[in-house]
BAVEX-533326 format. One line per field, with one value per residue: residue number from 1; residue in one letter; z, y, x of N, C-alpha, C in turn. Coordinates in nm, 4 decimals. Layout:
resi: NUM:...
resn: a:...
nz: Z:...
ny: Y:...
nx: X:...
caz: Z:...
cay: Y:...
cax: X:...
cz: Z:...
cy: Y:...
cx: X:...
***
This chain:
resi: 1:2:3:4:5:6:7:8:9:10:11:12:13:14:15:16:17:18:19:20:21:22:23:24:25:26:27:28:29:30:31:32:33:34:35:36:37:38:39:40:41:42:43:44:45:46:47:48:49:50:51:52:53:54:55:56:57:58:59:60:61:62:63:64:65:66:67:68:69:70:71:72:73:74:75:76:77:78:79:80:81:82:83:84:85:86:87:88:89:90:91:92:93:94:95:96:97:98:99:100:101:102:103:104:105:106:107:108:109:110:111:112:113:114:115:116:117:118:119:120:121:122:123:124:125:126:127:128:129:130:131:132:133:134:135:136:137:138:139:140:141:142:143:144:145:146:147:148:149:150:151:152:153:154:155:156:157:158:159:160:161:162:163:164:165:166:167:168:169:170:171:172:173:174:175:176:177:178:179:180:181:182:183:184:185:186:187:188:189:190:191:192:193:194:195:196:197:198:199:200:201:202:203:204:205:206:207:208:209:210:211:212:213:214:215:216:217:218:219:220:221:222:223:224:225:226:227:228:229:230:231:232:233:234:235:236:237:238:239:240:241:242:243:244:245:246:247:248:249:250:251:252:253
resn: x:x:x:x:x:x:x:x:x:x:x:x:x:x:x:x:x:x:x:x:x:x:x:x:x:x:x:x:x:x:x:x:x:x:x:x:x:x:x:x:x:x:x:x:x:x:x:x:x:x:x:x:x:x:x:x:x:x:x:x:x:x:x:x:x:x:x:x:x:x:x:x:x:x:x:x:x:x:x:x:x:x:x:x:x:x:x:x:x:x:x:x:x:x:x:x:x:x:x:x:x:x:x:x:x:x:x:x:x:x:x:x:x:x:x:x:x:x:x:x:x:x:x:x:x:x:x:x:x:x:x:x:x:x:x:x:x:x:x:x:x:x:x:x:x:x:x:x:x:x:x:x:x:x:x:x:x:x:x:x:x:x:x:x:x:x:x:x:x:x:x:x:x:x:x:x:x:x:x:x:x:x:x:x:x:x:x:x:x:x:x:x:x:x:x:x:x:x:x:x:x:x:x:x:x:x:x:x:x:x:x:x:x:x:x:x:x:x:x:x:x:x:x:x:x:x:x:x:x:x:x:x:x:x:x:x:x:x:x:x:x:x:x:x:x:x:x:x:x:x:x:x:x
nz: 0.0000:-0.1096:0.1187:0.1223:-0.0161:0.2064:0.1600:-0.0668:-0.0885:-0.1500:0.0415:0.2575:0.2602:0.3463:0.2844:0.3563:0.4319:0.4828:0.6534:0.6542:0.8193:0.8471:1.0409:1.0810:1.3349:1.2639:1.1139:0.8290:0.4919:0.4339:0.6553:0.8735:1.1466:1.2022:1.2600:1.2318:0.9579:0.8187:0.9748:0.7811:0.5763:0.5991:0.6592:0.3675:0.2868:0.3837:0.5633:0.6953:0.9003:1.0999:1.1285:1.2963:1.3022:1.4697:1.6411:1.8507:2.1751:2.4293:2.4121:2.4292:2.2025:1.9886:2.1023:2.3118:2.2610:2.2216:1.9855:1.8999:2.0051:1.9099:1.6622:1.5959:1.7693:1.5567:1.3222:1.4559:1.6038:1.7570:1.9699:2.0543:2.2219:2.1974:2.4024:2.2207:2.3281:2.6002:2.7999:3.0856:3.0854:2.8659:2.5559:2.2764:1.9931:1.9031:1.7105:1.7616:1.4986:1.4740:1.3850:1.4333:1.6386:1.9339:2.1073:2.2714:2.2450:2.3310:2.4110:2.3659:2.4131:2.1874:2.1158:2.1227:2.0120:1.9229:1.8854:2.1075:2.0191:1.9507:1.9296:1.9076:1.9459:1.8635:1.8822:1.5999:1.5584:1.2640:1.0964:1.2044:1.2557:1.4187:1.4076:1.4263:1.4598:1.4133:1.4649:1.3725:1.4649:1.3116:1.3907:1.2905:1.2585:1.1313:1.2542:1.4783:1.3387:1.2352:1.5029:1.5894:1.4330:1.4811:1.6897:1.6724:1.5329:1.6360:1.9755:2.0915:1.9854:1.6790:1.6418:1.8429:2.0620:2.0597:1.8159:1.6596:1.3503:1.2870:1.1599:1.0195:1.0309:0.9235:0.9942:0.9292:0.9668:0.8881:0.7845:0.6156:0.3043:0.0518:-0.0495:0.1920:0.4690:0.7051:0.5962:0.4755:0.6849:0.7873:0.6127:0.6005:0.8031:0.6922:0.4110:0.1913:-0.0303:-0.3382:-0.3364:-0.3164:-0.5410:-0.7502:-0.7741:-0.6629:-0.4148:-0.4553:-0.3844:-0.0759:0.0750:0.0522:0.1010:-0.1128:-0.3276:-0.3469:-0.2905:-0.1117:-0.0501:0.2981:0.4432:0.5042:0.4489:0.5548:0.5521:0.6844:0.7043:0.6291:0.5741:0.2412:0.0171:-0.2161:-0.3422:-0.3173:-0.2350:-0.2638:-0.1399:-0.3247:-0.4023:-0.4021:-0.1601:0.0545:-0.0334:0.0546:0.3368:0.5374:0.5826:0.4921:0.2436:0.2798:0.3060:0.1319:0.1798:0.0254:0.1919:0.1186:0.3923:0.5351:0.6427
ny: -0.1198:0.1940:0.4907:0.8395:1.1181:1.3644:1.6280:1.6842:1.6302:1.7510:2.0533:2.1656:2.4360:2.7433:3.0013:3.3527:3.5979:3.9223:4.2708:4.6165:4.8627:5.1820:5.3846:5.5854:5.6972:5.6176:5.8057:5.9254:6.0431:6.1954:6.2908:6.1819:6.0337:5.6338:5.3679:5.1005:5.1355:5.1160:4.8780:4.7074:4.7649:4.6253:4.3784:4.2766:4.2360:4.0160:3.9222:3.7408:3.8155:4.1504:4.4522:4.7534:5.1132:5.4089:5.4455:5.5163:5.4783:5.4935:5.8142:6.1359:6.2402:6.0403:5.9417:5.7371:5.5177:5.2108:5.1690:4.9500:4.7196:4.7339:4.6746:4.4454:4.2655:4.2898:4.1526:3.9071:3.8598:3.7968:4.0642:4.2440:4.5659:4.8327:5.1131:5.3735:5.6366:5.8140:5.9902:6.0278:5.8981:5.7876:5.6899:5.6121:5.4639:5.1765:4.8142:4.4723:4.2694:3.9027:3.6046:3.3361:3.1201:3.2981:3.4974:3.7167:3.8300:4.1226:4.4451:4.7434:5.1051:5.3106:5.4860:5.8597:6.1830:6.3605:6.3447:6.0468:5.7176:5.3700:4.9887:4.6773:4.3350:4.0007:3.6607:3.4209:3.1615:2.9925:2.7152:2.4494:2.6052:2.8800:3.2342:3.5254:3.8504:4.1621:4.5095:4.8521:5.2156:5.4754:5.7859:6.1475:6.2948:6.2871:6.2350:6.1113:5.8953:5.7565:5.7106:5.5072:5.2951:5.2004:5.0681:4.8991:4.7115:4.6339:4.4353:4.4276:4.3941:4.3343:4.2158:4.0627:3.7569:3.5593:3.6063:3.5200:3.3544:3.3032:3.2865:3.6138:3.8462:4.1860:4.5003:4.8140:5.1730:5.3569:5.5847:5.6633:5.6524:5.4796:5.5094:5.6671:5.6994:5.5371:5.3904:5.2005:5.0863:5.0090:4.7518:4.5830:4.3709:4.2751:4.1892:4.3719:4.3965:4.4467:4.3176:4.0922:4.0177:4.2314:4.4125:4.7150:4.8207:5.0075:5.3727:5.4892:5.6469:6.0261:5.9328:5.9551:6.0629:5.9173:5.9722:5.8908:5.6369:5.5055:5.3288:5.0124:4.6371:4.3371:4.0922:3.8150:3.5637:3.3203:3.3474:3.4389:3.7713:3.6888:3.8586:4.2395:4.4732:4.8170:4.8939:5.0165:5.1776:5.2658:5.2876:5.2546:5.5046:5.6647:5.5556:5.6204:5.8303:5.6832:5.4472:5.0840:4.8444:4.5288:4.2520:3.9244:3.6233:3.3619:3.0782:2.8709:2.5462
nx: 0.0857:0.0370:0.1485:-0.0064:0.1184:0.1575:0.2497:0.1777:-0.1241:-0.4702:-0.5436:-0.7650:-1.0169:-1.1646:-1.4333:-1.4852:-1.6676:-1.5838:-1.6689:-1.5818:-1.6952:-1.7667:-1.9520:-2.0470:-2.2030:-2.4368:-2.5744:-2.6880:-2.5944:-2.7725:-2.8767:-3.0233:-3.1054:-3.0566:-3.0359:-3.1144:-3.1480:-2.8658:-2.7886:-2.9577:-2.8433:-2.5754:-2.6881:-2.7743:-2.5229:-2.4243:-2.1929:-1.9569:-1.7879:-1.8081:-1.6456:-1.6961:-1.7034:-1.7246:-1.9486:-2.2033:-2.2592:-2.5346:-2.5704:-2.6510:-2.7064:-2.8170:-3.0203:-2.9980:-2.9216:-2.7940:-2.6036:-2.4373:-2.4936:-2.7807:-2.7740:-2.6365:-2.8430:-3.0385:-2.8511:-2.9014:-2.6237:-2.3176:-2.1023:-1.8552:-1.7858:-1.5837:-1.4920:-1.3787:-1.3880:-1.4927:-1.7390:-1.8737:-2.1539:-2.1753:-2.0455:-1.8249:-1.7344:-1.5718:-1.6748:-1.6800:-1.8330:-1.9745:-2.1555:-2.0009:-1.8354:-1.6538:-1.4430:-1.3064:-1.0003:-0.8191:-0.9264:-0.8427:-0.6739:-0.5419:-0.2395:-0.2791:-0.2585:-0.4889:-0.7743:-0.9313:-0.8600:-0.9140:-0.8387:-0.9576:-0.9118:-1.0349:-1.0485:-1.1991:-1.3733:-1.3355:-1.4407:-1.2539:-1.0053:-0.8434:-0.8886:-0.7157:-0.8621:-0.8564:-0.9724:-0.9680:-0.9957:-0.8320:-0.6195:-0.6875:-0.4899:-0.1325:0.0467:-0.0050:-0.1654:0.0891:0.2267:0.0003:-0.0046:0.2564:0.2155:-0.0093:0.1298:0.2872:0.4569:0.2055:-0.0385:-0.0379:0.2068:0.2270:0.2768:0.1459:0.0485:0.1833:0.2652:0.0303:-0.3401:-0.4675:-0.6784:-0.7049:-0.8690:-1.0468:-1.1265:-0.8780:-0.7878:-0.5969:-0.4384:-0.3081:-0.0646:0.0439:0.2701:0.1695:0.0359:0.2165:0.3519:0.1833:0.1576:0.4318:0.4072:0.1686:-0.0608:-0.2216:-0.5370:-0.4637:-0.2493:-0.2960:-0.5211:-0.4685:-0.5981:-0.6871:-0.9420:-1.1915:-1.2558:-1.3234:-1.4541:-1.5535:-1.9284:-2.0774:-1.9431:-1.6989:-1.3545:-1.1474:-0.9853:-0.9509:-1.0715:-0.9840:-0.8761:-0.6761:-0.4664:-0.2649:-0.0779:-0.1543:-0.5345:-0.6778:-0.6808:-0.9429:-1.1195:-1.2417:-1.4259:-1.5216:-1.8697:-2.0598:-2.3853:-2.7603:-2.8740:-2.5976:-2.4651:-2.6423:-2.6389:-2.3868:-2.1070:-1.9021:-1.8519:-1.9130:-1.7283:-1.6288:-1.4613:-1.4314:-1.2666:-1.0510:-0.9770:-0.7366:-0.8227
caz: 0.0000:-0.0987:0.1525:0.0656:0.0389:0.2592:0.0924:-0.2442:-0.0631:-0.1608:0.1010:0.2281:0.2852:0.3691:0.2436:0.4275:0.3747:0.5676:0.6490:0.7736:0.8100:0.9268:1.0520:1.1080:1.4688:1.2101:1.0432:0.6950:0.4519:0.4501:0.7804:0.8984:1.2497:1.1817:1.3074:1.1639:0.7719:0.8682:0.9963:0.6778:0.4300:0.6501:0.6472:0.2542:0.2196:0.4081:0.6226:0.8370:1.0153:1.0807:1.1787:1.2966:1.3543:1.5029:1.6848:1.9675:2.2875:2.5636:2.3528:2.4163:2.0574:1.9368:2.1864:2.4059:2.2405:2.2195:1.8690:1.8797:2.0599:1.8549:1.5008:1.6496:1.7503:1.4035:1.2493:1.5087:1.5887:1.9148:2.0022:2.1019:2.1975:2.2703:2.3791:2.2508:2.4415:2.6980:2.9021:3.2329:3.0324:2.6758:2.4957:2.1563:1.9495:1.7591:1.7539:1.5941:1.5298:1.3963:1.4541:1.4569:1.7776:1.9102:2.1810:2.3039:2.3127:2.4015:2.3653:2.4352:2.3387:2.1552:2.1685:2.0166:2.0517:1.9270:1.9231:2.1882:1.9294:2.0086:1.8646:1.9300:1.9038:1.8952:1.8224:1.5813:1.5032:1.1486:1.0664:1.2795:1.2463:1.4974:1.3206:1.4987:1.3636:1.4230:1.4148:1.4881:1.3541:1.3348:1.4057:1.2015:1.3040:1.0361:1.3602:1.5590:1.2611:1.2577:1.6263:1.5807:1.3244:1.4911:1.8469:1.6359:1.4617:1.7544:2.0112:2.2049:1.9517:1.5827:1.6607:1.9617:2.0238:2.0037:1.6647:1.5217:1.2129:1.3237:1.0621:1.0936:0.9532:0.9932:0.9105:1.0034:0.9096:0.8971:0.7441:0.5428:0.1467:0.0283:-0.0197:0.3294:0.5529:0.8322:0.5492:0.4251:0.8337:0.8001:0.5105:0.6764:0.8131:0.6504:0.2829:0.0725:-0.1995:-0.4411:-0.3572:-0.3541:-0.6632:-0.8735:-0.7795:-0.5490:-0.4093:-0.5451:-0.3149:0.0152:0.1255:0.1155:-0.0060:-0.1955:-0.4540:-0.3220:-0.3542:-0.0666:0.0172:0.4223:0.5089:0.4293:0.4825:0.5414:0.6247:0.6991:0.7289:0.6003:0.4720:0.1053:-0.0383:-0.3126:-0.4146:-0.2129:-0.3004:-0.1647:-0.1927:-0.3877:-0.4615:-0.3747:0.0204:0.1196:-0.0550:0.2292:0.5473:0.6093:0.4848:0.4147:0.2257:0.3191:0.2345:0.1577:0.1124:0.0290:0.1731:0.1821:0.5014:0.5064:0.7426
cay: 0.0000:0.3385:0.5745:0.9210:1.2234:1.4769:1.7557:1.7071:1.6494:1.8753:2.1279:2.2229:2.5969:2.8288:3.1490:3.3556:3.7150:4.0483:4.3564:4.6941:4.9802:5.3267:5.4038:5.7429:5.7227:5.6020:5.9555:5.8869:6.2151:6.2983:6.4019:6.1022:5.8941:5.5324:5.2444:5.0201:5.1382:5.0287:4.7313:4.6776:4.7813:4.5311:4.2212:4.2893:4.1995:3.9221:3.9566:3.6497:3.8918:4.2883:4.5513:4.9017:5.2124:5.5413:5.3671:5.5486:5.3968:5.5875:5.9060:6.1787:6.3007:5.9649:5.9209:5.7029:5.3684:5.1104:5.1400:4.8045:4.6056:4.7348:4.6363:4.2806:4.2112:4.2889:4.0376:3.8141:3.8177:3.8585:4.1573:4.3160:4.7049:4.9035:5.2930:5.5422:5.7611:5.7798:6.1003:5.9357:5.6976:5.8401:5.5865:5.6179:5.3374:5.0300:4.6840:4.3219:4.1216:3.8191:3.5012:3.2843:3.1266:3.4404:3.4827:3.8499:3.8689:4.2039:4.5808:4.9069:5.2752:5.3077:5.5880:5.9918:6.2978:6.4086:6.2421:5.9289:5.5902:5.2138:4.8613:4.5189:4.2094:3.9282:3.5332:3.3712:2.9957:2.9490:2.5786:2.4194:2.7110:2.9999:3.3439:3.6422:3.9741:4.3094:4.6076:4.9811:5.3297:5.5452:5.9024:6.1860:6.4063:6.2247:6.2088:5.9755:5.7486:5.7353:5.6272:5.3919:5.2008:5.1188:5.0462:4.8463:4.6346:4.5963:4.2960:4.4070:4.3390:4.2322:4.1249:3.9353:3.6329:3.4827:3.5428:3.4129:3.2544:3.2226:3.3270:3.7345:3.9666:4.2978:4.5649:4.9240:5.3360:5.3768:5.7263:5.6627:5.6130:5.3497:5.6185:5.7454:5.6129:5.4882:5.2390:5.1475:5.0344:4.7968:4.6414:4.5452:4.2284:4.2392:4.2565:4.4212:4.3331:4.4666:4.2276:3.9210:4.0243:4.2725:4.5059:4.7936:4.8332:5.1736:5.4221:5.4726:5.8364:5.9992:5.7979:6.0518:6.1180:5.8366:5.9850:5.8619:5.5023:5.5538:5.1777:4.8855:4.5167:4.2611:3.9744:3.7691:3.4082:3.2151:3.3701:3.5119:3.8043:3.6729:3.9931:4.3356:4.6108:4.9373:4.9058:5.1789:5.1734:5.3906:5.2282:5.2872:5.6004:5.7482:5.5266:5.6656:5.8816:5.6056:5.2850:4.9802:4.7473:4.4471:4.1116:3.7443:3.5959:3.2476:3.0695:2.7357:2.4783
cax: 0.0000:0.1258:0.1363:-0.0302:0.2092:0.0940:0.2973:0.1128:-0.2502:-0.5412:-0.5728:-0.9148:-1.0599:-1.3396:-1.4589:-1.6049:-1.7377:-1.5358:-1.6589:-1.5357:-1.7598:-1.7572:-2.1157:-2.0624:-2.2946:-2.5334:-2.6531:-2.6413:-2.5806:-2.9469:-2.8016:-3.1052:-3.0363:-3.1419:-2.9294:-3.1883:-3.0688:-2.7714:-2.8545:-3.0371:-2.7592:-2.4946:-2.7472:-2.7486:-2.4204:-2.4364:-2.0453:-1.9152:-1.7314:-1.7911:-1.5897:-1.7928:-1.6207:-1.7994:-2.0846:-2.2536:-2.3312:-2.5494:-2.5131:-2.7705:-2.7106:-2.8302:-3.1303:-2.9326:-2.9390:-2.6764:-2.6322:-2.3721:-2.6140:-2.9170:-2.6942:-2.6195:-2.9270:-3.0668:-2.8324:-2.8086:-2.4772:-2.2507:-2.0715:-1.7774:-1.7309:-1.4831:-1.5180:-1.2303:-1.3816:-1.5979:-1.7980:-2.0208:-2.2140:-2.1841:-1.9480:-1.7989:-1.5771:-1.5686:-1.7448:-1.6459:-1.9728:-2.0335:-2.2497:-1.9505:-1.7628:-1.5688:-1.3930:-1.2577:-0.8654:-0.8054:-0.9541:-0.7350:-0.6428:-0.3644:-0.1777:-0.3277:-0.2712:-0.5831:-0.9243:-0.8548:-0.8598:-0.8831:-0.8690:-1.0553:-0.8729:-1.0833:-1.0007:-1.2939:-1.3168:-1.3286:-1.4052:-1.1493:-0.9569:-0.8939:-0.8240:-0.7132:-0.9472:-0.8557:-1.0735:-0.9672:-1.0293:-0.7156:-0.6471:-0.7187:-0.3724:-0.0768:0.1358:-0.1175:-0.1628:0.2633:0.2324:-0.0730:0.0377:0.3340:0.1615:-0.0792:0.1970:0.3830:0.4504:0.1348:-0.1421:-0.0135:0.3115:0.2124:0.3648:-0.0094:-0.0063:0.3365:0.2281:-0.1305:-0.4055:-0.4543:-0.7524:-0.7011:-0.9994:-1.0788:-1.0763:-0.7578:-0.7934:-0.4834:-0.4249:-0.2355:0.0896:0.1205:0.3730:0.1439:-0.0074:0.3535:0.3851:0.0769:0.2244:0.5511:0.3496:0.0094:-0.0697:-0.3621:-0.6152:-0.3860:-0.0763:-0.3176:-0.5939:-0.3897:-0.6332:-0.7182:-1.0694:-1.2664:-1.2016:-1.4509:-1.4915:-1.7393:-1.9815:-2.1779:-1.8770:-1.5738:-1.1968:-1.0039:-0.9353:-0.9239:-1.0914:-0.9192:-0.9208:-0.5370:-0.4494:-0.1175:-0.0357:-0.2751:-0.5924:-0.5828:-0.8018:-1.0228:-1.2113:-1.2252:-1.4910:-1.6032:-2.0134:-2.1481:-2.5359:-2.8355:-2.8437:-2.5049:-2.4361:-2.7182:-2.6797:-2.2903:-2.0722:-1.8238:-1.9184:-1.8716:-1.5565:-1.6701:-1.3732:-1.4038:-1.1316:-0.9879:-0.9362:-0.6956:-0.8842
cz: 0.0000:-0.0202:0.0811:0.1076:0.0878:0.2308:-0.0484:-0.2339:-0.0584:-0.0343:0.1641:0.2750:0.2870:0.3781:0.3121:0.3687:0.5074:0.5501:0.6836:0.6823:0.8852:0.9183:1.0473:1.2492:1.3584:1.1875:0.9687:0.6177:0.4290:0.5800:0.9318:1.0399:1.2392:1.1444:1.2336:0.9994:0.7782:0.9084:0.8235:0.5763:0.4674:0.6108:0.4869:0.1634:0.2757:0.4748:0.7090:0.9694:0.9855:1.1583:1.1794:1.3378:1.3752:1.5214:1.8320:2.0655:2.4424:2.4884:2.3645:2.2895:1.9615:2.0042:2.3042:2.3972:2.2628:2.0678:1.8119:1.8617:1.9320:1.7025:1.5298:1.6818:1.6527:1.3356:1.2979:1.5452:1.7356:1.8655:2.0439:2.1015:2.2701:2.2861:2.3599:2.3358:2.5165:2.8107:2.9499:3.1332:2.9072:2.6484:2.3267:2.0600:1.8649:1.8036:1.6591:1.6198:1.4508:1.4639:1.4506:1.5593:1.7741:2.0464:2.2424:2.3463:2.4106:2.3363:2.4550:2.3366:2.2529:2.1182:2.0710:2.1422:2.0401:1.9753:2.0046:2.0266:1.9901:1.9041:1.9207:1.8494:1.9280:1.8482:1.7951:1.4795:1.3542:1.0425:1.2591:1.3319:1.3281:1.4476:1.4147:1.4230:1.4847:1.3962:1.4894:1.4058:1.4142:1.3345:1.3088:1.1523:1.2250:1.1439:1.4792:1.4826:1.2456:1.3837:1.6428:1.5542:1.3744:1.6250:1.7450:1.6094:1.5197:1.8689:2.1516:2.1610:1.8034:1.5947:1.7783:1.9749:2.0216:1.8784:1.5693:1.4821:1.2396:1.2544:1.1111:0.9464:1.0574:0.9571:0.9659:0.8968:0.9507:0.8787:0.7224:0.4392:0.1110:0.0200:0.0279:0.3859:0.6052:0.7488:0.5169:0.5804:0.8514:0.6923:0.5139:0.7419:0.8032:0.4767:0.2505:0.0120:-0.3023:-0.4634:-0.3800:-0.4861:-0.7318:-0.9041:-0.6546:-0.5644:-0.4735:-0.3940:-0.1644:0.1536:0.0422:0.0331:-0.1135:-0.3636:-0.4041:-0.3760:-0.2967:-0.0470:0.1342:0.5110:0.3772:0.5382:0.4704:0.5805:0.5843:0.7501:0.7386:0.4830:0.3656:0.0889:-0.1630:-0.3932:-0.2415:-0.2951:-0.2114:-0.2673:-0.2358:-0.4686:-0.3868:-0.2118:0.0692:0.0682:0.0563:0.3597:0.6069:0.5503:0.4620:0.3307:0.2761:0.2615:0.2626:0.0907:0.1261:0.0228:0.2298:0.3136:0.4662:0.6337:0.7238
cy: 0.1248:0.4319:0.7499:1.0265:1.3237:1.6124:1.7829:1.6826:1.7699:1.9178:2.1697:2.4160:2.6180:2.9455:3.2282:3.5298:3.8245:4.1430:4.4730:4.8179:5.0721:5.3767:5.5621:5.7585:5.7093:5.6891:5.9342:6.0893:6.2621:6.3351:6.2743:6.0273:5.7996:5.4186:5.1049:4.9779:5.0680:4.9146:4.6274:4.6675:4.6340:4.4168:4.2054:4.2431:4.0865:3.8702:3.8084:3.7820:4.0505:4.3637:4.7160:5.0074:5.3449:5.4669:5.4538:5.4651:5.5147:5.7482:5.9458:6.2368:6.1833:5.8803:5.7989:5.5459:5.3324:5.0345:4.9786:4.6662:4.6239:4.6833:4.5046:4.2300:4.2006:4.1697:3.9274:3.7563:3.8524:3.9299:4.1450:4.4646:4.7515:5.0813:5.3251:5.6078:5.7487:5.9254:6.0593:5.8270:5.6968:5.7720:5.6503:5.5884:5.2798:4.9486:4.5796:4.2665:4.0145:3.6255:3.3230:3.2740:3.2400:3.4453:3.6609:3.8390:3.9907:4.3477:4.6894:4.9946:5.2362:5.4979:5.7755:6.1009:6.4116:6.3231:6.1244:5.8038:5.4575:5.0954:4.7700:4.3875:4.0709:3.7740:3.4633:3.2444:2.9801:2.8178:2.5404:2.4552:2.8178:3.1047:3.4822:3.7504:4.0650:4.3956:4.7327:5.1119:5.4511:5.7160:6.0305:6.2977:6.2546:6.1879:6.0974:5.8682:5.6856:5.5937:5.5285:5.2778:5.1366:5.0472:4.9212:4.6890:4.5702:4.4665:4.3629:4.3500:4.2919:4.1133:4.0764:3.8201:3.5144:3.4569:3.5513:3.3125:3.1870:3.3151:3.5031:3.8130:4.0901:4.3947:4.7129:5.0415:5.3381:5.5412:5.7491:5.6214:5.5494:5.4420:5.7027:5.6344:5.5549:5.3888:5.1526:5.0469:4.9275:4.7303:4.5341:4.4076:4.1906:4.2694:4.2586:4.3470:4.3411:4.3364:4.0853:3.9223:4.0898:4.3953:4.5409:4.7898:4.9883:5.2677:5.4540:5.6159:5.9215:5.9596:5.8186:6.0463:6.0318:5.9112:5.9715:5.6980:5.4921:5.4020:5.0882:4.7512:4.4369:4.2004:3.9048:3.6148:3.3183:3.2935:3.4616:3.6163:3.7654:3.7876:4.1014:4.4816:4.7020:4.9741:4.9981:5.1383:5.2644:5.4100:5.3065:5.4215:5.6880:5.7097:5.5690:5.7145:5.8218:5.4906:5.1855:4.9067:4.6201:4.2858:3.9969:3.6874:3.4469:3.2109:2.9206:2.7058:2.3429
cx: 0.0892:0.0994:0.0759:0.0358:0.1479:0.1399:0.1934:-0.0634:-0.3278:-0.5643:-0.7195:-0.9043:-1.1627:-1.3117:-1.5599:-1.5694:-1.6734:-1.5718:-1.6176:-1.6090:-1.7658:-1.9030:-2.1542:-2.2248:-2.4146:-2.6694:-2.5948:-2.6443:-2.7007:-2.9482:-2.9703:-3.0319:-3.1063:-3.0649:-2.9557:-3.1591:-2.9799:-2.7619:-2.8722:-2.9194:-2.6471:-2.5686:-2.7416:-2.6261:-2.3679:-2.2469:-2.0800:-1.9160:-1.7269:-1.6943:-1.6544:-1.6799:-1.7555:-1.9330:-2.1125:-2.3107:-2.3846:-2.5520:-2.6412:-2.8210:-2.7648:-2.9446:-3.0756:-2.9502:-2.7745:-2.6484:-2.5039:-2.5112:-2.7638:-2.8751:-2.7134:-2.6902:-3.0381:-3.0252:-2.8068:-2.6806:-2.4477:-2.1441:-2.0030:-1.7411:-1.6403:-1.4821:-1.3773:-1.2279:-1.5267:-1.6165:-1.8887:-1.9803:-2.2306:-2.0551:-1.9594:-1.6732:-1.6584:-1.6453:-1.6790:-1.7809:-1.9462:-2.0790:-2.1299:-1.8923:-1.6529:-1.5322:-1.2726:-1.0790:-0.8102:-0.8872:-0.9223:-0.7504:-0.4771:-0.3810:-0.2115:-0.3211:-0.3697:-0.6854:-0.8394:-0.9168:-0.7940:-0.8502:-0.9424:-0.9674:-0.9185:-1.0275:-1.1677:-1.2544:-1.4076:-1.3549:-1.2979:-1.0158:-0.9223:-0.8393:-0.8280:-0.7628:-0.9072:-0.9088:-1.0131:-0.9701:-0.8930:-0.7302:-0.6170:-0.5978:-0.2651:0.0236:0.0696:-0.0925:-0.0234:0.2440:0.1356:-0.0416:0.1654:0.3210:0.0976:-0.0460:0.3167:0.3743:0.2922:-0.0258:-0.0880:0.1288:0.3131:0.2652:0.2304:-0.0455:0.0663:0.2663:0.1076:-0.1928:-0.4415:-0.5587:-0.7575:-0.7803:-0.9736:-1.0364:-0.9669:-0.6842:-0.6557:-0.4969:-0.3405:-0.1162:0.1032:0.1821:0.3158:0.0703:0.0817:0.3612:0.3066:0.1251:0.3860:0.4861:0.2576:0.0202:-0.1946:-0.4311:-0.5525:-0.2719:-0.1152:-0.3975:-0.5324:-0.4666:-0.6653:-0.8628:-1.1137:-1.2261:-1.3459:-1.4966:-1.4982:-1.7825:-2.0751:-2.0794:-1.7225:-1.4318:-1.1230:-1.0290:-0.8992:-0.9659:-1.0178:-0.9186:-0.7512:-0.5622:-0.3444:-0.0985:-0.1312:-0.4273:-0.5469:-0.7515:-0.8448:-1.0542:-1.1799:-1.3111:-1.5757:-1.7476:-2.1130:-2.2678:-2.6168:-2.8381:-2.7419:-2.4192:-2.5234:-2.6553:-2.5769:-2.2483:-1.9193:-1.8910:-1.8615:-1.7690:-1.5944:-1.5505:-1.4018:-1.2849:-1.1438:-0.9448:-0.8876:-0.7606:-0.8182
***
């Protein structure tokens, strides 16, 4: 009996669906509050895994919902938030959802000199799989995003020693263009849509008339991007004034 070479055995995988969206406290440019749209435009595209940025929690400017919680229980999914910032009981940050096993690694500030800015590092099981996801919205001062990016990429959340050569999606506003330095810094151990499809996504600010590229989607040792497109139609040109970034990416299992 011939043994079967396990170098030259087919591989398996799973695809699953990434998003990262900037909600903008979910007031779309008809200047409208309605968490629900949102909701609506996200379930539409049908994401494993989301990434939210600018989500109000407790916020009297937003009637004092829990606009995470009220998203996630829309699509059924579990939650993770994290406040940037926080006055009393008025919260305002990120979220990871999705209705897969998930498991909360860590969520901190990293380091600004203006607006305060966080991340969310969660671990979600994939198949048989466990994939570390990153979610965080960067700062809007070119000297923050410097120091982010290298806090970010550093041994306390990418270069962790948790996740040497363990599968790595990374998502979020980054509010950087593919030729500034502080994106050059995530590319040092993450790569693009470009480096795996051959193309860049459309660009995803604002969402009325798109001309910067400020969200983006990576990933490093293991999954691959498939496709990567910023969702422009009649929906998501209202519900924020980013669009959504939507990737199909390979996962080895």
């Amino acid at each position: 009996m011939i043994e079967p070479d396990i170098n030259t055995a087919p591989r398996s995988s799973r695809t699953i669906r990434i998003l990262s969206y900037n909600v903008h406290s979910c007031v779309g440019t008809d200047r409208k509050l309605d968490p629900g749209r949102v909701a609506d435009v996200i379930a539409s595209l049908k994401p494993d895994i989301i990434g939210l940025q600018e989500l109000d929690v407790r916020r009297r400017r937003s009637g004092g919902i829990d606009q995470a919680e009220v998203i996630a229980n829309r699509l059924k999914m579990d939650f993770h938030f994290h406040p940037a910032l926080s006055v009393e009981e008025e919260l305002y940050g990120d979220a990871l959802l999705t209705a897969l096993p998930v498991r909360l690694v860590r969520a901190g500030s990293l380091q600004s000199y203006g607006e305060p800015r966080g991340a969310i590092w969660s671990e979600v099981e994939v198949g048989a799989v466990k994939v570390n996801v990153f979610n965080t919205h960067l700062g809007l001062l070119r000297r923050d995003r410097l120091r982010q990016t290298e806090e970010l990429t550093g041994p306390d959340w990418i270069g962790h020693r948790d996740c040497a050569d363990k599968p790595l999606i990374v998502m979020g506003d980054f509010n950087s263009i593919p030729s500034s330095a502080a994106y050059r810094n995530l590319l040092k151990p993450l790569q693009d849509p470009k480096q795996q499809t051959g193309r860049r996504p459309d660009p995803t600010f604002p969402s009325r008339f798109p001309l910067l590229r400020l969200d983006h989607i990576f990933t490093a040792n293991g999954p691959r991007i498939l496709s990567a497109e910023a969702v422009r139609n009649e929906a998501t040109r209202i519900a924020s004034d980013h669009l959504p970034l939507l990737a199909v990416v390979e996962v080895p299992t």
